[in-house]
N, C-alpha and C positions, 0 to 999 in steps of 0.2 A: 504652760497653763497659768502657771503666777503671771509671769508678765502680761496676760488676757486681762486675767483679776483686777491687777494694778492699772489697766487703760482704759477701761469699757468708758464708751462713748456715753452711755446712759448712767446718771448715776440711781444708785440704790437703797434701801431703807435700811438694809442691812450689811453686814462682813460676811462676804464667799467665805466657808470653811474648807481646806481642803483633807478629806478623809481617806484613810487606807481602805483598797479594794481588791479583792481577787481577781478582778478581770479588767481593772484598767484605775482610772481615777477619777475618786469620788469627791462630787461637790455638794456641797450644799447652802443652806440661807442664801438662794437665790433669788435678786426679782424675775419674772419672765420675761421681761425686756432684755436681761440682762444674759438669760439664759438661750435666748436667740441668737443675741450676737455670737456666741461661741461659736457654732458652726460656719462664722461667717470669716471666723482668724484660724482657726485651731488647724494647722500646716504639720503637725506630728502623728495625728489619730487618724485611726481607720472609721471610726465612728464617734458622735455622738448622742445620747441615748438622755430622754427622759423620762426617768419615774415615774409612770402612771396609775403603779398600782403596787402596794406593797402592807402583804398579811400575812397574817399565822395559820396555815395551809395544812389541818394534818389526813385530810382523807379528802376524796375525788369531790364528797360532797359539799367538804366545806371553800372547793376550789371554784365547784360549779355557784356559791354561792358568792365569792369574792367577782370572779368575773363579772357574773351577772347582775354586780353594783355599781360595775364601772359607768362611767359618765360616756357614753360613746360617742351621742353626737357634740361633744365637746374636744375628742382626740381625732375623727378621724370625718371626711366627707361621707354624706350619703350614698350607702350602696358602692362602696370603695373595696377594690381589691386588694389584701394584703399578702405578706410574705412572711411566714414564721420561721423560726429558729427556734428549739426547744434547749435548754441544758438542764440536767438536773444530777446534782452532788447530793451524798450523804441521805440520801433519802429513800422514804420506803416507798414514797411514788418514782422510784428509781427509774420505770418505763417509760424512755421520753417519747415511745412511738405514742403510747395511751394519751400522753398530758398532749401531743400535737395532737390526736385526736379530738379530746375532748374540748380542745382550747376552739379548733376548728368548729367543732358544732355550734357552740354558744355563739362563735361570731357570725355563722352563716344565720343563725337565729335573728341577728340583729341589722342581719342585711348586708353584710361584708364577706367575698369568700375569700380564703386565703389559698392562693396559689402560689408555685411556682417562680411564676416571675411576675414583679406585683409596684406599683409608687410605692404602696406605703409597707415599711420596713419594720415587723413586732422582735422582740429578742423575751423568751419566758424563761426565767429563769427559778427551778427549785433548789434550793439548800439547806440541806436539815428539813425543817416542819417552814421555812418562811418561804416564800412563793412572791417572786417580784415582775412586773411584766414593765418593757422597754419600748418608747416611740421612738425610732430615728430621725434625728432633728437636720435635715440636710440628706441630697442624696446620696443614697448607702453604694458601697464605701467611700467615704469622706477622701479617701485618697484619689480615686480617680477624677481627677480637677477638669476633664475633657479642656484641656489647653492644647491639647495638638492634635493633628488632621486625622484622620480616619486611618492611614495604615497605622500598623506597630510597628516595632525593633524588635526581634525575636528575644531578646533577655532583657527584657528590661527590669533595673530598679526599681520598686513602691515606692510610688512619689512620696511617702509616709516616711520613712525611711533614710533616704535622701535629705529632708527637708531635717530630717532630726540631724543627722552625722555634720549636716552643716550647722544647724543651729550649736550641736554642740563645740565642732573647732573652731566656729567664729568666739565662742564663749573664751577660747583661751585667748584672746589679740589683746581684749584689755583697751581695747578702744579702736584698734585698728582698722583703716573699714577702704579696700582697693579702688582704683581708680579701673582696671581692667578685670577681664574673667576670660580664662581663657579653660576650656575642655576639652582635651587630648579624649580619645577613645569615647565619641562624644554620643554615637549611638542614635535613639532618638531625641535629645535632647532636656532631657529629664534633666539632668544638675546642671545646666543650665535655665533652666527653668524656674528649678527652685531656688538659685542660687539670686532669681531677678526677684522671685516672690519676697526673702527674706529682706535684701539687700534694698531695695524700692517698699516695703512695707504694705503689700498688695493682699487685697482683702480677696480670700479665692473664688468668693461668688461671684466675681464677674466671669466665668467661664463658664457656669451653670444660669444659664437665663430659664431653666425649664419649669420655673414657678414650683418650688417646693413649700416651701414655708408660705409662700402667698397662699398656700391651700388648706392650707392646718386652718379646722375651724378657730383654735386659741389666740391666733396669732393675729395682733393689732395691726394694721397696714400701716398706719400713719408710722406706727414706731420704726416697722423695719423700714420705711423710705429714710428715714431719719438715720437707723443706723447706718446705711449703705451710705446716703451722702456724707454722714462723718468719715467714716472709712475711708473715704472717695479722696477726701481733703487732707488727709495725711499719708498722702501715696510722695516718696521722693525719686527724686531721677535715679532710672538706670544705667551703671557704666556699660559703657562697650565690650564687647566679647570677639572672640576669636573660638568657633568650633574646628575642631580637626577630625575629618573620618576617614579609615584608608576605604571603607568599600563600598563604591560608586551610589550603589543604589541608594543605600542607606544615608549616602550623602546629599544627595538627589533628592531624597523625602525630608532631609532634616528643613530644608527652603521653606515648602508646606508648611513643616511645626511651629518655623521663628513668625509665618507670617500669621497663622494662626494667633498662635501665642498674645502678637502687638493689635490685631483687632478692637478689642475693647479699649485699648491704651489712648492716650491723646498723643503723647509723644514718644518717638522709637527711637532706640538706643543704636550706636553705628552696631552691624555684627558681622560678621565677616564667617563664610563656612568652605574649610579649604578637604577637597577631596585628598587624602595627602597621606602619610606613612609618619606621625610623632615622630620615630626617631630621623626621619630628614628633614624635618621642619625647624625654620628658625624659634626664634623667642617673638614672643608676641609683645606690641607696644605696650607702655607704662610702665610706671614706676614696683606701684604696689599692683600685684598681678594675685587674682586667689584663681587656682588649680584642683579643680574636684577633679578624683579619678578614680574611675571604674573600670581597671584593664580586667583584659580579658580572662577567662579560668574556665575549667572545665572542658566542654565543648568548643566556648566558644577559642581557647586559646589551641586546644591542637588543629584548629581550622586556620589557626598559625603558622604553623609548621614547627611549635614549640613542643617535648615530648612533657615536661616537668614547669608546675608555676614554677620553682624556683628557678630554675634556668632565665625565663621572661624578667621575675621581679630583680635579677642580679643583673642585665641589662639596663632596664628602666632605670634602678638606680641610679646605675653608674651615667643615666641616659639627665636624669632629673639634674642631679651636681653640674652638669656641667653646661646647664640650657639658659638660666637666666643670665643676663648679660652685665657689665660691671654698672652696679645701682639700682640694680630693678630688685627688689623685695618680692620675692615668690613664696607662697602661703596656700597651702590647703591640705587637703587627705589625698590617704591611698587606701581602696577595699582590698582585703589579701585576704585569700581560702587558709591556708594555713601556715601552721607554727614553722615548716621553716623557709617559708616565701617571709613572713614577718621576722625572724632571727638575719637574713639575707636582708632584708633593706634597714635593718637595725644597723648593722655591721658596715655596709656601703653607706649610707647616710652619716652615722655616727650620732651619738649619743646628745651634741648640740641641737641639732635639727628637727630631734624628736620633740614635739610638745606634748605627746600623750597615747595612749591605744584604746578605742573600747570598742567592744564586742555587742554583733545580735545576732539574728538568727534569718535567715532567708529561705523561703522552700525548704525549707530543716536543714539547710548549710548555715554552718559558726562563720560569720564574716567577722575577721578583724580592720575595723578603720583607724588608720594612722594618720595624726593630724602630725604635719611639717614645715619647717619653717627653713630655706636656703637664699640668701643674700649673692649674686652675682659677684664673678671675682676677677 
């Protein structure tokens, strides 16, 4: 988010603040030009959310009265469908079926119903006696970047996610930046993906043409043509990549996703996607080579024939040491379920190679990612 801060294409009258939040992070002394463009970079978040309404909320009535000031045809089109989210902490309007209720009436009042499944995206949130209601600015969730074809990969990574675990092991190179990208256990093609989004400097609205922001009545058109062609002008070449998948189909669909993917682009990066088994695969071309990996776990690994990750990740290791070729700079992460699949590739790796560990959380699994660093011998 700092680095957004630091680049906006638009400049502003003011200094973004960045503030602590319970639910994510908070900005503020924004222009709205400037708070457009976020949605148009922000490659980490599941959403983002604007402030539309924010009061000292202590009873239903004084709730029906804040709504009932909002400026509607300024946040949302005429007769527009929406979608709510209720949360409420700490509070004595603690029933968040009530506050969805009552939030519902007022808006159907005003000619908006909220359903289900809906364009436009509300988040209400109560805490304590304060009552804050949220627009989603870009469509929700921000993560689903619609960059690849129509099937899925039965496990896939949050493009969200992903996009952070690299952004943070590229954080450790200190300038470093590959000439190749190669994905072992390559999936649907997700870290690859985002590894082009980072690496090439790719604004993610180009894969969402479904006119969201074009529709918010707030939003200037001339501004966002503006920011998009600045975006557009600091796009850099993507390296070439090398996918690997051992299973057919899914190799067979990844073709789909790369060609999806380069649609919007001017020019395609060479990619190469070998239906194939990692461990009988040579080393892939170039020098500096970055390696995201997302082996298998769970499920998907006893569809290995593997009974324990650790078993897999003491493989893999011993599989990684010895794959890069004498010169080639190999660099990236490894996801690992748990503490002793991560003590195992601590141990085969060795304590040089490591550049770091951090933790999140996935469908309520602790994933640890390990960023790594092995030189060809």
């Amino acid at each position: 988010m700092r680095s957004i801060l630091a680049t906006f294409t638009q400049p502003g009258k003011f200094e973004a603040k960045v503030q602590e939040d319970p639910e994510g992070i908070g900005i503020t002394q924004l222009d709205f030009r400037q708070l457009i463009e976020i949605p148009q970079r922000f490659l980490t978040a599941q959403a983002c959310f604007w402030t539309i309404l924010d009061k000292h909320v202590g009873s239903f009535g004084e709730l029906q009265q804040a709504l009932e000031s909002l400026d509607f045809p300024l946040f949302l089109p005429l007769n527009s469908s929406v979608q709510l989210k209720v949360q409420s902490f700490q509070s004595h309007l603690y029933h968040e079926g009530k506050l969805y209720e009552q939030i519902s009436e007022i808006f159907a009042a005003q000619g908006h119903a909220v359903q289900e499944k809906a364009p436009w995206q509300l988040l209400a949130e109560q805490r304590g006696n304060r009552f804050k209601l949220f627009l989603a600015l870009g469509p929700y969730p921000l993560h689903h970047r619609n960059y690849k074809a129509e099937s899925r990969h039965g496990a896939p990574l949050q493009e969200c996610l992903a996009a952070a675990a690299l952004r943070w092991m590229m954080s450790l190179q200190k300038g470093w930046q590959p000439d190749h990208i190669a994905v072992p256990f390559a999936g649907s093609g997700t870290l690859l993906f985002e590894s082009w989004l980072l690496l090439g400097n790719l604004p993610a609205f180009m894969w969402n043409p479904g006119a969201y922001l074009e529709n918010l009545p707030a939003t200037p058109k001339a501004t966002l043509d503006s920011i998009r062609k600045r975006l557009s002008e600091r796009i850099h070449t993507l390296p070439p990549a090398t996918l690997i998948e051992k299973e057919g189909d899914i190799a067979a669909a990844l073709l789909l996703h790369v060609a999806n993917f380069l649609k919007p682009l001017s020019a395609a990066p060479i990619t190469n996607s070998l239906c194939a088994d990692v461990f009988q695969s040579p080393p892939p071309p170039g020098e500096k080579i970055l390696a995201p990996l997302n082996p298998p776990y769970g499920l998907r690994l006893s569809q290995e024939g593997k009974s324990r990750p650790l078993d897999f990740y003491r493989d893999l290791s011993d599989f990684l040491k010895k794959w890069p070729k004498k010169g080639q700079d190999l660099r990236g992460f490894m996801l690992i379920p748990d503490e002793e699949s991560l003590l195992i590739v601590r141990q085969k790796l060795g304590p040089d190679a490591i550049q770091g560990v951090q933790s999140f959380s996935q469908g309520g699994q602790h994933i640890r990612c390990l960023a790594f660093h092995l030189n060809g011998i």
